[in-house]
N, C-alpha and C positions, 0 to 999 in steps of 0.2 A: 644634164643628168645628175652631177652632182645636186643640183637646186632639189629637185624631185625627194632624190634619197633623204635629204636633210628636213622636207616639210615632213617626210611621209616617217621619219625620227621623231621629232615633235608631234605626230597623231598620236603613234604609237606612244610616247611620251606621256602624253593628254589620258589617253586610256588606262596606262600604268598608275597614273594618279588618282582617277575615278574609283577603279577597281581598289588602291588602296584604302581611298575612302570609305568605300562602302563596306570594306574589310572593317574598318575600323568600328565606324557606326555599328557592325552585326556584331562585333565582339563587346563594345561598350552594351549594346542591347540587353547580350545575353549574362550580363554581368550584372546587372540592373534587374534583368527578371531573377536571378540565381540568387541575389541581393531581398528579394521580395520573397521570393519561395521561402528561404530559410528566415527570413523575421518568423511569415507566418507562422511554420513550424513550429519554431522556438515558442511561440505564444500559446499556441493548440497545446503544444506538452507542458505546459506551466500550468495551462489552467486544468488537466487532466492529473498534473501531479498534487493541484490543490483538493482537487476531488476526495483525491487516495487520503492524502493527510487529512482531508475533514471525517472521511471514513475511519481511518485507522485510530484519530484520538474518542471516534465515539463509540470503538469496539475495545479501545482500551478503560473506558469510564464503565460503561456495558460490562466487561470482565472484572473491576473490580468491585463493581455492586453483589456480581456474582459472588464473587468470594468472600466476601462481608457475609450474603446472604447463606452460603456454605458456614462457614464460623458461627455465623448466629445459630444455625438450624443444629449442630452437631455438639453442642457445648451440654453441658450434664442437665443441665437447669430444664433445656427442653426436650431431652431424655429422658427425665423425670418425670416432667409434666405427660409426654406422648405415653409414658409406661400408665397414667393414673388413669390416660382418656379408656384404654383399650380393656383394664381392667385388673391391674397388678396391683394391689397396697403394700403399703410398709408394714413388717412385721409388726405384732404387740408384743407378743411373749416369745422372749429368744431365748431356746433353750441351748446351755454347752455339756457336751459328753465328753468327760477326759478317757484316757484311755483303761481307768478303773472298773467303769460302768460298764456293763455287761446289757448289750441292745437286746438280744436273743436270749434269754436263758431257759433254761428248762426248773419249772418248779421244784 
């Protein structure tokens, strides 16, 4: 009987060790896919964050043409000019009234 006890020790034995294995193997697996997962990840958000940066310096180049082209348009010179298109000139004869002169008077 003892003989018995001690093979059927040793199966169970054999099985404890199998089952380790395969413990083993399914964790090394899932460490290895976890491993793969996150590269890819990491890769996908890199290239998604060079998107943004090639965007962002071309809304940054984009906004300052803008504001150039604000500066340019606002400066007196084309003030000036916009005031000759529409139909303003420049005074000839500038008359000044001190406060002697009488605008109104009666004869």
């Amino acid at each position: 009987m003892k003989y018995k006890k001690h093979r059927h020790q040793k199966i169970s034995l054999k099985k404890i060790k199998i089952k380790k294995n395969y413990f083993l193997w399914a964790i090394t697996v899932f460490f290895i896919v976890s491993c793969i997962y996150i590269t890819i990840q990491t890769a996908s958000a890199g290239a998604r964050l060079m998107v943004l940066e090639k965007e962002e310096s071309k809304l940054i180049s984009e906004n300052q043409k803008i504001s150039a082209e604000i500066i340019k348009a606002s400066s007196l010179m084309k003030a000036e000019e916009k005031a000759m298109e529409i139909g303003f000139v420049k005074p000839q004869n500038t008359i000044y009234i001190t406060g002697e002169e009488f605008v109104a008077r009666l004869p």
